[in-house]
N, C-alpha and C positions, 0 to 999 in steps of 0.2 A: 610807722609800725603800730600794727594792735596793741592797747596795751595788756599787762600781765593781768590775771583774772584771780593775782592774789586777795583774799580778803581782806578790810580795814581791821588794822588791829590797834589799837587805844595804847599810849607809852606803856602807862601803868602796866598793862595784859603784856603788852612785850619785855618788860624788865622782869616782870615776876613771872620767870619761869623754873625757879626751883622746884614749886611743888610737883610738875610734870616730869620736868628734867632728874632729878634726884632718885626718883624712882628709877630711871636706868643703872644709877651705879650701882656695884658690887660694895657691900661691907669689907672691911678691913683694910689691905694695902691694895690700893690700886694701881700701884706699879707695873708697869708691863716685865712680862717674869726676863730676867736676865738672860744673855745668850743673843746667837743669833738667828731667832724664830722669825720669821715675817712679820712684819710689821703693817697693819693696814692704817691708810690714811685717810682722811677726807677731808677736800677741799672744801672750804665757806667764804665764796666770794671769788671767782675764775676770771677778770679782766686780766688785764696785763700782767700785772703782779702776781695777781694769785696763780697765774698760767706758768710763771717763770717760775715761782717758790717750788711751785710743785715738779719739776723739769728741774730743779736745783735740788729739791729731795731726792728724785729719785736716782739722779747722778753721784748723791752723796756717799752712798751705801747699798751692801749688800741686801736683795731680800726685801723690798721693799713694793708696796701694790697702794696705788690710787685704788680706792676703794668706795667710796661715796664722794659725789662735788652738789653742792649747791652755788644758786645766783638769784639773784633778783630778776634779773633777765633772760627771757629763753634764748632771744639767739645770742646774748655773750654766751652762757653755757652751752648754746650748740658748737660756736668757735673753739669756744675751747679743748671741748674733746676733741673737734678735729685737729690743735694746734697739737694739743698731747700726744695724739697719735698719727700727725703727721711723716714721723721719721722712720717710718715701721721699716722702711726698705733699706734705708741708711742705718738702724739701729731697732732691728727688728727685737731684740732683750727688752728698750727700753721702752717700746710700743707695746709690747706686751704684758707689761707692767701695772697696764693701765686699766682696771675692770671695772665698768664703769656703765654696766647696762640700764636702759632706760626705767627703769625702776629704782634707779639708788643714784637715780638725777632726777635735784627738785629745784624749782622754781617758785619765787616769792617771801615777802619778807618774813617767813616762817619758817626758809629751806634749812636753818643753821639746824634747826630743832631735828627736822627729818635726818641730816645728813650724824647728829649727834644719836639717835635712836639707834644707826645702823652698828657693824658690831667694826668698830675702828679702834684701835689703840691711840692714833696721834691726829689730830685736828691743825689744818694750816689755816687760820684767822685773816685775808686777805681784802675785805670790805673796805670799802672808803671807811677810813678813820674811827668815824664818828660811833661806829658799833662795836670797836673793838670793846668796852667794857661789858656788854650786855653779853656778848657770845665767848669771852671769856669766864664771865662768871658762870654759864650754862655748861660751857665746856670742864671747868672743874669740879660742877655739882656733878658732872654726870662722869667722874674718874678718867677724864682723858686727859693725855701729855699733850701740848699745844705748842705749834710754833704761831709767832704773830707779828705780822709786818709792822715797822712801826710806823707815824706812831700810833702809842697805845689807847689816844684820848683826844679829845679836843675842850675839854674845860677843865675845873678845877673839879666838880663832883666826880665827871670820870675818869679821871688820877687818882681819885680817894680811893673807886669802886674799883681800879686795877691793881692797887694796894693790897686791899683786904683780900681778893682771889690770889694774888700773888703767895700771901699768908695762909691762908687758905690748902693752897697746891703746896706747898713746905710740909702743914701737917698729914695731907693724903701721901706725899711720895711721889708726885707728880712732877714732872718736868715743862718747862716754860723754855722755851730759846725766843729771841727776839731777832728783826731785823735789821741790826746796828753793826750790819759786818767787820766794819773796822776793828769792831772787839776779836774777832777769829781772823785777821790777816797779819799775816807773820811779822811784814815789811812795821806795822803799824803796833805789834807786841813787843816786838824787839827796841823801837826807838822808843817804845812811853818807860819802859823797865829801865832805858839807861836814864833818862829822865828823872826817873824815882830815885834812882842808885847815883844820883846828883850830879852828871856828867856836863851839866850846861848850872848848877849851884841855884841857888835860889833863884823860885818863879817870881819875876815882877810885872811882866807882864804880854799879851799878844793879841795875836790875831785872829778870827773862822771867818771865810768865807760861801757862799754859794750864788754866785754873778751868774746869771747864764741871760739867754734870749726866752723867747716867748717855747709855751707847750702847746698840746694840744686839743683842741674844741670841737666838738663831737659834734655835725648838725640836727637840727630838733626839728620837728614840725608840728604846724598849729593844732593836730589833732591832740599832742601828747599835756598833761596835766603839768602842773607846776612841780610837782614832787617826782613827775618820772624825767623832766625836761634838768631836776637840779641835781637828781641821783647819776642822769646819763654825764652828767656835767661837774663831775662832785668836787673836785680840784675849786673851782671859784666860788663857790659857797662855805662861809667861815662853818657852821655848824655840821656842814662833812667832812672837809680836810684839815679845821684847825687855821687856814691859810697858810701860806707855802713857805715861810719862817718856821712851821711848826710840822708841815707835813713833808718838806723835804732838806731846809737847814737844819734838823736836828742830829742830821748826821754828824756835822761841825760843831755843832751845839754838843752832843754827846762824847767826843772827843776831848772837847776841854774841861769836862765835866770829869773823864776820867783823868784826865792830867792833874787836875786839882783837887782828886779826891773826892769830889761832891758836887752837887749844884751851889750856883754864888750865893749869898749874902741878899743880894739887890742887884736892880738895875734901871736905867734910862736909858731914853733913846727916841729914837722920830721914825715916823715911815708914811707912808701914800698911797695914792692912787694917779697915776699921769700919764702912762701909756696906754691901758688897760681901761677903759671909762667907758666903754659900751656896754647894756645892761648884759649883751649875752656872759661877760665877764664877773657876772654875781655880784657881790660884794666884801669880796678882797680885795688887799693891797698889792702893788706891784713892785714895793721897795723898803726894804727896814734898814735903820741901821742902829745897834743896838752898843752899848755900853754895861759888861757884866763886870759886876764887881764881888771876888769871891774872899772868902773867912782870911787871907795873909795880905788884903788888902793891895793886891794884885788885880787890873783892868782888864777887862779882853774887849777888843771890838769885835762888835757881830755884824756881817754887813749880807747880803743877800737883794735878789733882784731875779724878778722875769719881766723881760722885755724885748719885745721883737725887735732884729734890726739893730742889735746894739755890737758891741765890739771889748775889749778887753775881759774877756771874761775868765772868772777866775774861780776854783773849787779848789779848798783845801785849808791847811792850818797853818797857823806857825806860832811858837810859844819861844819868849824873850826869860831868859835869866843871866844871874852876874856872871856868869864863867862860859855863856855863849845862845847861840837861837838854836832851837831842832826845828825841823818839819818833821810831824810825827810821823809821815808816811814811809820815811826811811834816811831820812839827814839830819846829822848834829855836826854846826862850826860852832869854832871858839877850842879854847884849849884842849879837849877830846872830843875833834873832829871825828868823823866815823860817818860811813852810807852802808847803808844795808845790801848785803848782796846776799842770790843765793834764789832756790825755790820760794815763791812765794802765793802760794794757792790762792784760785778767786775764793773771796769772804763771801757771797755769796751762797757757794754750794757748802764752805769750812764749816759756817755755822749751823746746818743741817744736820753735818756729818757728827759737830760736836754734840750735839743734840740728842739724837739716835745712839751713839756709842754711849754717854751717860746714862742712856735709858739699860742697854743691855749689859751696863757693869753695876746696874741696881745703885744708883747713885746718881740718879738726873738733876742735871743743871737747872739754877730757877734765874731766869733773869730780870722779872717781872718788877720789884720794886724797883732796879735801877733803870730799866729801861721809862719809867714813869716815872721817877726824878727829871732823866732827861727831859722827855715831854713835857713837865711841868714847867723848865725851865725855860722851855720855848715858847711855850702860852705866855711866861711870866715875859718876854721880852715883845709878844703879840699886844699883851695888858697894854705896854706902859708905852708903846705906840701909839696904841687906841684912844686911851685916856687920857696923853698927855702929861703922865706922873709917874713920880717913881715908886716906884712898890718893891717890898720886900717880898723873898721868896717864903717865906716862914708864913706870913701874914696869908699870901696867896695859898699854902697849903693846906692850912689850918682854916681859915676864916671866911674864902670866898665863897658865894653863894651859887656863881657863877653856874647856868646849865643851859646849854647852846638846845636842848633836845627839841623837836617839834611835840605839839600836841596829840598829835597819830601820828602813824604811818600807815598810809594809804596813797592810793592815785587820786588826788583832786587838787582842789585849789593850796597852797601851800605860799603866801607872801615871801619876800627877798627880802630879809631885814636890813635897815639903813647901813649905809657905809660908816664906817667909825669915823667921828673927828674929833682930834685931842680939843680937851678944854669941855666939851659937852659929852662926847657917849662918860657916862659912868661909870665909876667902879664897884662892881659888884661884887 
């Protein structure tokens, strides 16, 4: 494929986009005015995810219009409109939902800005990982409500920097929903509250998993540049995905986080590379298994895996106390046994839906710091992999220097940085 005929643009020129950005907002409250007025969206970032976020929007709620989308790539954003408005004849409402003429689709790594100019109330953040801080901070200079898949970050500065916009979106009146669905699914409400409400008695200790087999590997060719070959491929490059401890266990990871109140204390732990050892494979690992240890001196293990061809695979949690074990997805044995029965809507579309109704009852949800706690906690368990050491989460928040960013972004040459091995990569 040709490449995109975006311009090179310098980190620096891409993180400092307030001065252009800011000039879009409105003074005062940026709130989108309560009621149920249309809501226009725009997508930034339409692969998989971003294609389904937005088909999860728009399922969420009344009144709702894709309104502007950007990508980096022109034919993911040509898939995607088509994917959008593939159902027009099966669900001709939600095809039509979709306004999205070729002037309010942009391409390149500038599109977040275009699609942020247009006149949108809500912005869905769907990029490989690694940009979430940069287009969230754009997205609040410029008064829009954001949803954002998570996670939020892939190092320790861009946890900091989804912080302070988080802070930031509190004092505008802006709304944040994340994608940590487990937080809006009933099955998953209902058992952590009896959990709090002491139904299984002191936490001592459990388990998160994410075991699965191998994902999926986009083919490249020799004409494409190092930066479009790692962008098309963002999943095995630590500095886009975070690696998949951080960019898909954090679902597990942010469940015990809500069980426990917070991020742990600390942790240890080991992880790899053995299946996965082909360069097309980047520079992630294919195996963690992590050891958290939170503030009432409670252990959780964290274990997680991609690998082709494997077999026992296993998603989900389980948390040990004196008076019995939950699965927080909907089971508690031990003295107040209990399963969750009943309706239980996809989290998914819930947390859309929670999103948008906050906005039009003038009181939008922020979930911005916790969803970055989470995050943090999974880099913090990617850390002490990498380096072979244990490190505290405190120490990681406050004091790491740590910034995966590249030097531009542009199409050219872009190196694969080493594979981590405990005992040598550093901590930074």
């Amino acid at each position: 494929m040709k490449e995109t005929n975006a311009s090179s643009i310098s980190r620096r020129d891409f993180v400092k986009t307030s001065a252009s950005i800011a000039a879009l907002a409105a003074t005062g409250n940026y709130a989108f005015a309560a009621g149920d007025d249309k809501i226009k969206v725009g997508v930034i970032g339409c692969g998989g995810r971003g294609t389904g976020a937005a088909k999860d929007c728009l399922n969420s709620s009344p009144n709702i219009e894709i309104y502007a989308i950007g990508e980096l790539f022109q034919d993911r954003l040509d898939q995607a409109v088509k994917n959008l408005t593939a159902d027009e004849k099966k669900n001709p409402a939600l095809a039509q939902s979709v306004n999205v003429p070729k002037e309010r689709q942009f391409v390149g790594f500038d599109a977040y800005q275009k699609v942020l100019a247009c006149d949108v109330d809500l912005v869905i953040l769907a990029t490989p990982p690694h940009f979430r801080p940069i287009h969230l901070a754009a997205a609040i200079q410029a008064g829009k409500h954001v949803f954002m898949e998570k996670p939020v970050a892939v190092d320790p500065v861009g946890v900091r920097s989804v912080i302070e916009s988080a802070k930031l979106a509190k004092e505008k009146g802006l709304g944040i929903g994340a994608g940590t669905q487990r937080r809006h699914t009933r099955s998953y409400i209902e058992t952590i509250k009896r959990i709090h409400d002491g139904a299984i008695g002191d936490l001592v200790g459990g388990q998160c998993y994410w075991n699965q087999g191998g994902l999926w590997l986009r083919k490249t060719t020799p004409e494409m540049s190092d930066m479009e070959v790692q962008c098309r491929n963002w999943l095995y490059y630590a500095w886009l995905s975070g690696d998949h401890i951080v960019e898909q266990h954090i679902h597990n990871i942010d469940v015990m986080n809500w069980v426990f109140g917070g991020p742990p204390v600390k942790a240890t732990g080991v992880g790899g590379r053995q299946a996965r050892t082909q360069p097309e494979y980047g520079n992630i690992y294919d195996h963690f298994a992590i050891e958290f240890e939170y503030e009432n001196g409670a252990r959780i293990l964290s274990m997680c895996r991609q690998q082709a061809n494997t077999s026992g695979n296993r998603v989900g949690e389980r948390v040990v106390g004196t008076k019995g074990v939950a699965t927080p997805g909907g089971q508690i044995e031990g003295e107040n046994a209990w399963k969750f029965e009943g309706d239980d809507p996809r989290g998914q579309v819930q947390e859309h839906a929670d999103l948008i109704a906050s906005i039009r009852a003038g009181q939008p949800i922020n979930e911005g710091e916790r969803v970055a706690e989470s995050t943090l906690t999974a880099i913090l368990g990617r850390t002490v992999a990498y380096t072979g050491r244990e490190v505290k989460f405190d120490w990681l928040l406050k004091s790491s220097k740590l910034d995966l960013s590249p030097t531009k972004y542009e199409f050219g040459p872009l190196p694969v940085a080493p594979v981590p091995v405990p005992g040598v990569t550093e901590l930074i």
